[in-house]
BAKOLKOL-651779 format. One line per field, with one value per residue: residue number from 1; x, z, y of N, C-alpha, C in turn. Coordinates in Angstrom, 1 decimal. Each point is the difference from the previous one (the first is absolute). Layout:
BAKOLKOL-651779
num: c(NUM, ...)
nu: c(X, ...)
nw: c(Z, ...)
nv: c(Y, ...)
cau: c(X, ...)
caw: c(Z, ...)
cav: c(Y, ...)
cu: c(X, ...)
cw: c(Z, ...)
cv: c(Y, ...)
END
This chain:
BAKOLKOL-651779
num: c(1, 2, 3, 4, 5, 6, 7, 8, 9, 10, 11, 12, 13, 14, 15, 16, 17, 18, 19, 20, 21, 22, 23, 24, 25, 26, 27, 28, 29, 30, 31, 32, 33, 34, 35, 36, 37, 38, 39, 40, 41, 42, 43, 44, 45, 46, 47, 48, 49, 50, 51, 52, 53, 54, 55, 56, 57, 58, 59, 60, 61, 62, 63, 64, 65, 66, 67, 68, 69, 70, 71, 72, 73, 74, 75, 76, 77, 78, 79, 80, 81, 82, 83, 84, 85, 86, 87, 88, 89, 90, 91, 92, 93, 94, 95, 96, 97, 98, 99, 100)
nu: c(31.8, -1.0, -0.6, -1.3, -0.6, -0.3, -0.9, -0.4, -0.9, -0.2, -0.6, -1.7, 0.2, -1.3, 0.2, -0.8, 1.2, -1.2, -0.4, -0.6, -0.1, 0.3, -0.1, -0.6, -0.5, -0.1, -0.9, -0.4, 0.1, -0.8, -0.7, 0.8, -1.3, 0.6, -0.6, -0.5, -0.4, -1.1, -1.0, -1.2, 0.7, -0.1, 1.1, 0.7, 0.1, -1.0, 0.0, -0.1, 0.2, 1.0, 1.5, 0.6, 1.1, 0.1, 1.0, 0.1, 1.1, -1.2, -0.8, 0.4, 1.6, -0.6, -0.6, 0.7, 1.0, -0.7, 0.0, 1.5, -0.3, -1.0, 0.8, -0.8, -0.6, -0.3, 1.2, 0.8, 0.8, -0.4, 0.9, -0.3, 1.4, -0.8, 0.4, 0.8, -1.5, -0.2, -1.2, 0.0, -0.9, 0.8, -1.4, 1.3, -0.4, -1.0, 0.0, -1.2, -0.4, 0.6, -0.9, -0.3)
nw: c(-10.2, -0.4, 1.6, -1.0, 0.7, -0.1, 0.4, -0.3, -0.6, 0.8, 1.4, 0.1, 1.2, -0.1, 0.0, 1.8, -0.1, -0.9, 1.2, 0.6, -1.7, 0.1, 0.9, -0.5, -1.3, 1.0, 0.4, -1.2, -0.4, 0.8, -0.6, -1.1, 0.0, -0.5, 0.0, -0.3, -0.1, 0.2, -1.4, 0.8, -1.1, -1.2, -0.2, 1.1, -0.9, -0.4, 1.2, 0.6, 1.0, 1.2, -0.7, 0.9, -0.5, 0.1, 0.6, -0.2, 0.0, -0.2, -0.5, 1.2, -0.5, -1.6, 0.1, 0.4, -0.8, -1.5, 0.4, 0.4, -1.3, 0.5, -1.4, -0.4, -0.4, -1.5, -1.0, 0.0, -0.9, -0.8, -0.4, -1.1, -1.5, -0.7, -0.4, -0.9, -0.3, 0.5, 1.3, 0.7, 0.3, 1.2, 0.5, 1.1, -0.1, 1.4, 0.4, 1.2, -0.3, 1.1, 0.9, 0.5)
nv: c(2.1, 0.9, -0.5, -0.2, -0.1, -1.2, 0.5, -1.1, 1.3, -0.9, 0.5, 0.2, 1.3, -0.4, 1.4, 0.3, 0.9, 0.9, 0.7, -0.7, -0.1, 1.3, -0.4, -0.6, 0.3, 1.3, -1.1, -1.0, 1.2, 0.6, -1.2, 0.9, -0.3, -0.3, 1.3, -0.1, 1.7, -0.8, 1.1, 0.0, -1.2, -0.2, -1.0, 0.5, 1.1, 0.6, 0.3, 1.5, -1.0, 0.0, -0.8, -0.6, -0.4, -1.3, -0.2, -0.8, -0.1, 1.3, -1.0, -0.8, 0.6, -0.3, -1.1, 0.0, 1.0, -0.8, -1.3, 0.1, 0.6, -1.5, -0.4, 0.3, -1.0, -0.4, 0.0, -1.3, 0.7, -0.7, 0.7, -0.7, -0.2, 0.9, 1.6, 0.2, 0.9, -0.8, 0.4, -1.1, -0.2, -0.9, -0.6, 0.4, 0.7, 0.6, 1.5, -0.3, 1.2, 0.2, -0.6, 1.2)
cau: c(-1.3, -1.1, -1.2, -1.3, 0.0, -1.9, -1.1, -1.4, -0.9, -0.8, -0.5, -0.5, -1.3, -1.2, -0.1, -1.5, 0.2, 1.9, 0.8, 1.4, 1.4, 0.7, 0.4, 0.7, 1.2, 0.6, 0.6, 1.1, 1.0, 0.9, 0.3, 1.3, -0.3, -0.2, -1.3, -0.9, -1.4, -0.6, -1.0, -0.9, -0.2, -1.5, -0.5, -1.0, -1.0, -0.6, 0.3, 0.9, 0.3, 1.5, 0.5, 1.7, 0.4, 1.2, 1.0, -0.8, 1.3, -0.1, -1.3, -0.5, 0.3, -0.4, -1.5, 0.7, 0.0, -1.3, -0.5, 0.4, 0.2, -0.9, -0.3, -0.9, 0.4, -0.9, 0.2, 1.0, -0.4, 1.8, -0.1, 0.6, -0.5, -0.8, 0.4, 0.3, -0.7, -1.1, 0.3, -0.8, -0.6, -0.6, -0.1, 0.5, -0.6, -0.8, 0.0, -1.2, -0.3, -0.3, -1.2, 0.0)
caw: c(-0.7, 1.2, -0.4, 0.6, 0.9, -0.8, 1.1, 0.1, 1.0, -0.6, 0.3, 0.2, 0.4, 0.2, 0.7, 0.2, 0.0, -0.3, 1.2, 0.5, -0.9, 0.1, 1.4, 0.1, -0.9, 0.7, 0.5, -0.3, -0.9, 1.2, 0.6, -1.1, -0.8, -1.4, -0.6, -1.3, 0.2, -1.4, 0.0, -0.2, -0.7, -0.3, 0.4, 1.4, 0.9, -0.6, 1.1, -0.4, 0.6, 0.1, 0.8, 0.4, -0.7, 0.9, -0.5, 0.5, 0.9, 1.0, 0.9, 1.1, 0.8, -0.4, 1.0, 1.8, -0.2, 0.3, 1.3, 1.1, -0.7, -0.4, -0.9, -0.6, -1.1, -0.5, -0.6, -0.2, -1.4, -0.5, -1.4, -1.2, -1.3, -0.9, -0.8, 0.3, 0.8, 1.0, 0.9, 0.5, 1.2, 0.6, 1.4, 0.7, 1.5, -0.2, 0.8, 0.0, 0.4, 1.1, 0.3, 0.8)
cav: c(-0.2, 0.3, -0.9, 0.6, -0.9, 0.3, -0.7, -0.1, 0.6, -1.0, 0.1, 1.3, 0.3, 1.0, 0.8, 0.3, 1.4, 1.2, 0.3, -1.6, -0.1, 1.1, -0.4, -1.5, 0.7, 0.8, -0.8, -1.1, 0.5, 0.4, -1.1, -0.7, -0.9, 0.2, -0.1, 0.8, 0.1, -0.2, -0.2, -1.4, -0.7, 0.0, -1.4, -0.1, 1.1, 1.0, 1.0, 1.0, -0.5, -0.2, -0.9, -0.4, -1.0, 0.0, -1.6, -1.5, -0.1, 0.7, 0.4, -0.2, 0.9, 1.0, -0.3, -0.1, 1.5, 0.8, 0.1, 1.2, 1.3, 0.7, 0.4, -0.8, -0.6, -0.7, -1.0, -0.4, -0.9, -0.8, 0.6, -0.3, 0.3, -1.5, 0.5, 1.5, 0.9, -1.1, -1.1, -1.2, 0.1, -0.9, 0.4, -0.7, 0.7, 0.5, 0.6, 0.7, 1.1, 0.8, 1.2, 1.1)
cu: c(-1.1, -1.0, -1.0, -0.9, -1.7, -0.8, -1.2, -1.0, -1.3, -1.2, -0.7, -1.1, -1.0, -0.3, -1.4, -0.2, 1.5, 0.7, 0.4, 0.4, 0.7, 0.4, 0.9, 1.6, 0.9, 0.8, 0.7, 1.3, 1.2, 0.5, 0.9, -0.8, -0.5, -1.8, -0.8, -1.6, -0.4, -1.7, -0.2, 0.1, -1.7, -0.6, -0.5, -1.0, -0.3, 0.4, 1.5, 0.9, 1.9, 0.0, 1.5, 0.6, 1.6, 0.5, -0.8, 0.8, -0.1, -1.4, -0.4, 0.2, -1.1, -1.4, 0.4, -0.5, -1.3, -1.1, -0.2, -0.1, -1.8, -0.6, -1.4, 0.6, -1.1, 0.0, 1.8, 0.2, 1.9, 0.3, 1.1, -0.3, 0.0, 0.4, 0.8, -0.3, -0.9, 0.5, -1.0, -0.1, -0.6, -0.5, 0.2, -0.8, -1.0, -0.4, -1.1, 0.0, -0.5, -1.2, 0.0, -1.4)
cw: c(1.0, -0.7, 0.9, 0.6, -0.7, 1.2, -0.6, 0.5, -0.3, 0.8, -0.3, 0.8, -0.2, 1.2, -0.4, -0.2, -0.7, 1.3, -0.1, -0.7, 0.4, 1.6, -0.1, -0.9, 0.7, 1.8, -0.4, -0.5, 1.4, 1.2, -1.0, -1.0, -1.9, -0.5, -1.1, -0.1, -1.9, 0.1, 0.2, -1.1, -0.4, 0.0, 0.9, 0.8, -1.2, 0.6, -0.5, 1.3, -0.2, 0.2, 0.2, -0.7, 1.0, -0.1, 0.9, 1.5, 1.3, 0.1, 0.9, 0.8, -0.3, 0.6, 1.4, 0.3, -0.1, 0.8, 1.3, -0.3, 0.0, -0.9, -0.9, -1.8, 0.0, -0.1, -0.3, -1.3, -0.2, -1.7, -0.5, -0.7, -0.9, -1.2, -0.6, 0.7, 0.7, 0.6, 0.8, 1.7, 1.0, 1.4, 0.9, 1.7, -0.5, 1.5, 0.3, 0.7, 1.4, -0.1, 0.7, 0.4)
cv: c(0.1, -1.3, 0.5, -1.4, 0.1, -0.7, -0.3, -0.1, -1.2, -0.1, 1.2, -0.5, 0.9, 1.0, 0.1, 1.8, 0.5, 0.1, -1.3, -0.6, 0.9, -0.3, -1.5, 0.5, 0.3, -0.9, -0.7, 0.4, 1.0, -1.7, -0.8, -0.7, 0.7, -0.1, 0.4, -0.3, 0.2, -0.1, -1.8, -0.5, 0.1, -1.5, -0.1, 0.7, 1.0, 1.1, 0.5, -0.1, 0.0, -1.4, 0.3, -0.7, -0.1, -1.5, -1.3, 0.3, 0.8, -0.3, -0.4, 1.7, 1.6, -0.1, 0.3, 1.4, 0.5, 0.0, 0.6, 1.0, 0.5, 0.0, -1.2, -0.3, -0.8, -2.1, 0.1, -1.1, -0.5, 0.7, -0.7, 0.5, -1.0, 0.5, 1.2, 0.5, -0.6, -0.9, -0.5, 0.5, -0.7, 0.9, -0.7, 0.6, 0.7, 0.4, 0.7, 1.4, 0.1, 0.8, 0.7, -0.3)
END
């Protein structure tokens, strides 16, 4: 009997860029870690904006990475569902933009 192993992706982060969604993606995922890139929720942003969605279990490791990766990010939210198709959004972090 094959079993499919389910992860929930319950975390999402706010990407500050298409490129560094598309970088972080491309790290976390060459780093084993189970990811998923998704338009910005409209609850939290109007903006045509990426986020990550990734497991509670890996986020110290998945902030570790992006860090050393460089990578910018906006905001760190907690996702539940609240429904079928909906879900709840807490802000757990918030990450200020590097000035040049």
């Amino acid at each position: 009997m094959n079993r499919t192993t389910h992860v929930l992706l319950d975390r999402l982060l706010a990407i500050s860029s298409v490129q560094h969604a598309i970088k972080a993606e491309k790290l976390l995922q060459s780093a084993g870690i189970k990811v998923e890139m998704i338009p910005t929720p409209r609850q939290l942003s109007r903006s045509c904006g990426q986020c990550l969605l990734f497991a509670s279990g890996r986020q110290k490791e998945c902030l570790q990475l992006l860090t050393e990766g460089n990578i910018h990010w906006m905001a760190l939210y907690r996702r539940d569902r609240i429904a079928i198709n909906g879900w709840d959004y807490e802000k757990l972090a918030e990450r200020m933009e590097e000035t040049s």
